[in-house]
Steps between C-alpha positions, in 0.01 A plus 500: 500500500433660828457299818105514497530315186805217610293434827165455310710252225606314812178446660340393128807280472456347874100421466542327121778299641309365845204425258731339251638270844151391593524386103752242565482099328310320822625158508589321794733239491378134602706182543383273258282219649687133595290165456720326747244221576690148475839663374688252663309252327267306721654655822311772631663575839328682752837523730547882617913519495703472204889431497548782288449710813813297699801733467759296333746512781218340703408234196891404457648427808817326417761791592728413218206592218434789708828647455513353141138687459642853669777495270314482185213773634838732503677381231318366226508643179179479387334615841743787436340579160192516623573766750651681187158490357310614802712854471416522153149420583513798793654706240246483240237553786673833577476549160098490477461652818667777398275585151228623802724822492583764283869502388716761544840654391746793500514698185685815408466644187732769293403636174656801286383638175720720262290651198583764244227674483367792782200537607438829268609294178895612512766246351723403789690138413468339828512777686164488702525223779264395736438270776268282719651313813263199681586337834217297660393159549247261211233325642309207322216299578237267383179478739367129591151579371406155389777315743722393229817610686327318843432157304837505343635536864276246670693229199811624574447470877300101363850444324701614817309263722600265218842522570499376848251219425805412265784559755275238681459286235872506507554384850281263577618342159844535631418359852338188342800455344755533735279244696479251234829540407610442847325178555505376166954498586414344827286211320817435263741482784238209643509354184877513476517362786306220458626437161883546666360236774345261284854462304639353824230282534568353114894488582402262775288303259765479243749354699234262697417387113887520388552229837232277420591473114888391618335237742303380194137604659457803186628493172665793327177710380355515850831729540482729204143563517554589911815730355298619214225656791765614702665707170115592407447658845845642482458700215190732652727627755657746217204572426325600849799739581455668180168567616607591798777740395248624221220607713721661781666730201090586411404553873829777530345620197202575679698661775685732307809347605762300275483106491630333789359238785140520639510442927212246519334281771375131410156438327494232845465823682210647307144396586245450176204682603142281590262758313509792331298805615381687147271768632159600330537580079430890644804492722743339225378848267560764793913417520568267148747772324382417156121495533540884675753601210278361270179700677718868477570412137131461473458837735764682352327451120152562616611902598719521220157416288364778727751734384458445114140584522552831686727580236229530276369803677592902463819493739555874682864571506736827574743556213850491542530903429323560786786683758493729785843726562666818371498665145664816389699663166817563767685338746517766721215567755392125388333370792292845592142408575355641183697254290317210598318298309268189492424314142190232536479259201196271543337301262210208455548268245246232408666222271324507132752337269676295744179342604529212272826430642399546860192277467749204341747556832172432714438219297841376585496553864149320511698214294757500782250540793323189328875298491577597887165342625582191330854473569331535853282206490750291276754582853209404749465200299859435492548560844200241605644236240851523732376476769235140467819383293685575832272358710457205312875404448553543901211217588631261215834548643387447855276196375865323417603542849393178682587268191830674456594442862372081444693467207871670635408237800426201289754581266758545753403146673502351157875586479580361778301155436655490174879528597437256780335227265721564226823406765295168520406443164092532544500840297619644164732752413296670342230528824780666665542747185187571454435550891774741541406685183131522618624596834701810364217659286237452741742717773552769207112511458448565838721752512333675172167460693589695818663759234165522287286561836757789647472634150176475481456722839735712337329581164207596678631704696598690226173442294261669735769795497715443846780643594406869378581650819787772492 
């Protein structure tokens, strides 16, 4: 073929392929549509800030967590996974991105015939050899006429985006965590050491009993039952440091660092907070991890549907026997001009009896498209049920606040009134008992309450998707 005819197969080649471009599957992608009227149920706020925006190193100020916080962002495990699967994620991205462009590899090529017969018709037993030598580079290529290869990289680059919605997922999971972990040790050391201090208090009422039975004011079950509290309130301690010890091995865990000791502040030191700032139901879907990882699985499905349906169409591709390099029957002289030599395979192929087959894939990537949108609402859902279960708990908590206080007050006066009437014989043992008993549970439910409220603040943090920030 002379080079009138390659430049005129060229130009034909270049106009079908522009006019197969303009061809391509339209469909623009849309983010499916949120009903996020009352998804806090019954609170609609109209507040313009959200917490979720507060970098966590401005939301947790106790220096302690901080460092406890920094550690895990470096060391944790699973935050370290996660980065795994963002380079596998910009991996397979490279991967689509590169189906825009032909491939291309070295080949070199030797062949030698022997045959017995001449060209004349004389018997020779192998003894006429030839041979053809081939040096030159294969080129292969598949044109994005319908946008197949562009929808299948717009999911890949859907999935990628994926995997950093995950790695956030991750850390604000972790964060949360290492918070609640924290406070949660800080609220058994209170309670240890109210337990630890209420055991003094029932020594001193044991022996003020043990007294008063010898000087014939109390008889002998006034003691045991005052010993039998005292043993009672005994026997938690065991079981607070095991909590203790327990949850410090799980927050190491979290740290990436073997079990050991936790450095801690006091949960005295911590302020509850007064009210919780949520942020509109918009605000809570722009940085929740899940809700976007849930919207690129959505994304990510809807091109992939795309890119079924262009594969039903005629697909234009250059054949792997297409090369451009050197050919010749000797080595020697090998790369002289004249032995060049350019081989173009093309070829259109429209599916016919794979088109049964291709029609059931779209049918499955419709099927999958359909499951993505409702795993999306089921997560907006979700993510709206956490948080008005969130909100709720906190103001139940906080509604305990001003009765908790009266009762640790009355309670604590009530001891007092009861050991001093006891000594003169106008109250009961068991008054005194029962005093001191109501006394310590009311001092370990205040304690849970200011834990619940800082937890509270915490878990919502993390529900409207704080702490994202690298």
């Amino acid at each position: 073929m002379d080079n009138k005819h390659i430049k005129g197969v060229i130009l034909v080649s270049l106009t079908l392929l522009m006019g197969f471009t303009s061809c391509q599957v339209v469909n623009k992608y849309k983010s499916p549509d949120v009903d996020a009227a009352d998804l806090f149920r019954g609170e609609n706020p109209d507040d313009t800030t959200t917490i979720a925006a507060i970098p966590w190193r401005a939301y947790f100020t106790d220096t302690y967590l901080q460092a406890l916080i920094e550690e895990g962002l470096e060391q944790n495990f699973d935050l370290r996974i996660a980065y795994t699967r963002i380079q596998q994620a910009e991996a397979n991205l490279s991967i689509a991105k590169s189906a825009y462009f032909p491939t291309a590899a070295l080949v070199g090529q030797a062949q030698h015939t022997m045959r017995s017969v001449t060209s004349d018709g004389k018997k020779d037993l192998f003894g006429v050899n030839s041979g053809q030598f081939g040096l030159g580079i294969a080129v292969q290529w598949e044109a994005d006429i319908w946008g197949k290869i562009n929808r299948q990289h717009r999911a890949r680059y859907a999935q990628y985006l994926s995997s950093h919605a995950y790695r956030n997922l991750i850390q604000t999971s972790l964060i949360a965590n290492i918070a609640s972990s924290y406070y949660s040790l800080m609220a058994l050391d209170e309670q240890l050491k109210i337990t630890l201090q209420t055991i003094e208090l029932l020594k001193e009422s044991t022996s003020a009993m043990q007294d008063m039975m010898e000087a014939g004011m109390l008889n002998g079950a006034a003691v045991k039952q005052s010993e039998g509290l005292l043993y009672s309130t005994m026997i938690s301690v065991p079981g607070l440091e095991n909590q203790i010890r327990r949850l410090e091995n799980a927050l190491s865990m979290m740290l990436g660092r073997k079990p050991g000791p936790i450095l801690r502040q006091t949960i005295g030191s911590q302020s509850a907070p007064e009210i919780l700032e949520k942020g509109v139901p918009a605000q809570m879907l722009a940085k929740r991890p899940d809700v976007i990882q849930a919207e690129l699985a959505f994304r990510s499905a809807f091109e992939m549907k795309n890119a079924a349906q262009a594969a039903l169409y005629p697909s234009l591709t250059l054949g792997s026997g297409s090369m451009i390099g050197y050919g010749a029957a000797a080595l020697s002289g090998f790369f002289k001009p004249e032995n060049l030599l350019a081989t173009v395979i093309g070829g259109l192929t429209q599916p016919l009896f794979a088109g049964n087959q291709l029609r059931a894939q779209v049918k499955i990537v419709k099927a999958q498209q359909e499951e993505a949108l409702l795993n999306f609402q089921k997560t907006v859902l979700t993510a709206g049920q956490e948080v008005s279960d969130i909100l709720y708990a906190f103001e139940s908590s906080r509604k305990k606040n001003d009765s908790r206080a009266q009762q640790v007050e009355s309670l604590t006066t009530a001891v007092y009134y009861t050991q001093e009437l006891l000594k003169a014989n106008e109250a009961t043992y068991t008054e005194v008992l029962n005093a001191e008993q109501g006394l310590l549970q009311a001092q370990l439910g205040q304690v849970t309450d200011k834990l619940e409220q800082i937890q509270a603040a915490v878990n919502l943090y993390r529900a409207l998707g704080g702490g994202t920030e690298y």
